[in-house]
C-alpha positions as CSV (number, residue, x, y, z in Angstrom):
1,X,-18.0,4.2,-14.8
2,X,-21.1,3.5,-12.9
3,X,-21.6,5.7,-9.7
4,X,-21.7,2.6,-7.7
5,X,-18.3,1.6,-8.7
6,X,-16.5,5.1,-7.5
7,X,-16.8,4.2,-3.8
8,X,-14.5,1.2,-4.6
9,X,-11.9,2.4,-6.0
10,X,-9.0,1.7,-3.8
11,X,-9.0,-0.7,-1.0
12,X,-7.2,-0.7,1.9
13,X,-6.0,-4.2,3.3
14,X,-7.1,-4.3,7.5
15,X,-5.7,-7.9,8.0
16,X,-3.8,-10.2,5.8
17,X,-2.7,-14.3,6.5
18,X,0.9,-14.1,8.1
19,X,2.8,-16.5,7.1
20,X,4.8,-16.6,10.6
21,X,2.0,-16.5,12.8
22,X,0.3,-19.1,10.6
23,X,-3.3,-17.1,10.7
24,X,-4.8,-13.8,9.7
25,X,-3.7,-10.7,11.4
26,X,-4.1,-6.7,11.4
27,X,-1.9,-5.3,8.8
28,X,-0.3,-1.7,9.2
29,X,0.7,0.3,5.7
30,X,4.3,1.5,5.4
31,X,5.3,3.4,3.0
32,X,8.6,1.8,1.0
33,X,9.0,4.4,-2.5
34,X,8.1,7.1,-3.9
35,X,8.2,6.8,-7.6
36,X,7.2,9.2,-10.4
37,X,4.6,6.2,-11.7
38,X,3.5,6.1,-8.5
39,X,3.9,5.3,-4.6
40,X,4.7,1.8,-3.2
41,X,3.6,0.4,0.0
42,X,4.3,-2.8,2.3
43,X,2.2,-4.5,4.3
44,X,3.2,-5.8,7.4
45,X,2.1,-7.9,10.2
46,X,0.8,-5.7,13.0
47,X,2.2,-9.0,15.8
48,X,5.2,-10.2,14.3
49,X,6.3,-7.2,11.7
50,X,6.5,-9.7,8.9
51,X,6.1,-8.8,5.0
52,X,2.7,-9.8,3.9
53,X,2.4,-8.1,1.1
54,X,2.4,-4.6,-1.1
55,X,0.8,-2.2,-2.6
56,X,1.4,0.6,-5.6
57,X,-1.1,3.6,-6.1
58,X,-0.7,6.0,-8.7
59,X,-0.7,9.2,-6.9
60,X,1.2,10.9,-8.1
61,X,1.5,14.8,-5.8
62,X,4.2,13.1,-3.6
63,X,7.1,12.9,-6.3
64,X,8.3,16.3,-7.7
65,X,11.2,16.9,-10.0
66,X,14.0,18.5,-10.0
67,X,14.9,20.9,-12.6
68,X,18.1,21.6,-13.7
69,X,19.7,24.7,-15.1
């Protein structure tokens, strides 16, 4: 990969089209699962708290296993 390309490699949505407010708003990052493949966000209207959209990342340090005996 060129070094370039490392400062992109996640994004982070700041404002996203709502769909109730009818325009672009700020978008706050909640946190829904956390998955062994990964962690899954939500993205949601900072105005009206509507859905507008989601996110999964593949860190992976939240999610530990239990171990049986």
């Amino acid at each position: 990969m060129r070094e370039g390309q490392a400062h992109y490699d996640q994004f982070e949505a700041t404002e996203l089209f709502c769909t109730r407010c009818r325009k672009a708003q700020p978008a706050r990052k909640h946190l829904l699962l956390v998955l062994p493949q990964g962690n899954k966000y939500e993205y949601r209207c900072s105005v009206c708290g509507n859905s507008v959209g989601s996110k999964m990342d593949d860190d992976r340090t939240a999610f530990s296993v239990l171990k049986t005996r």
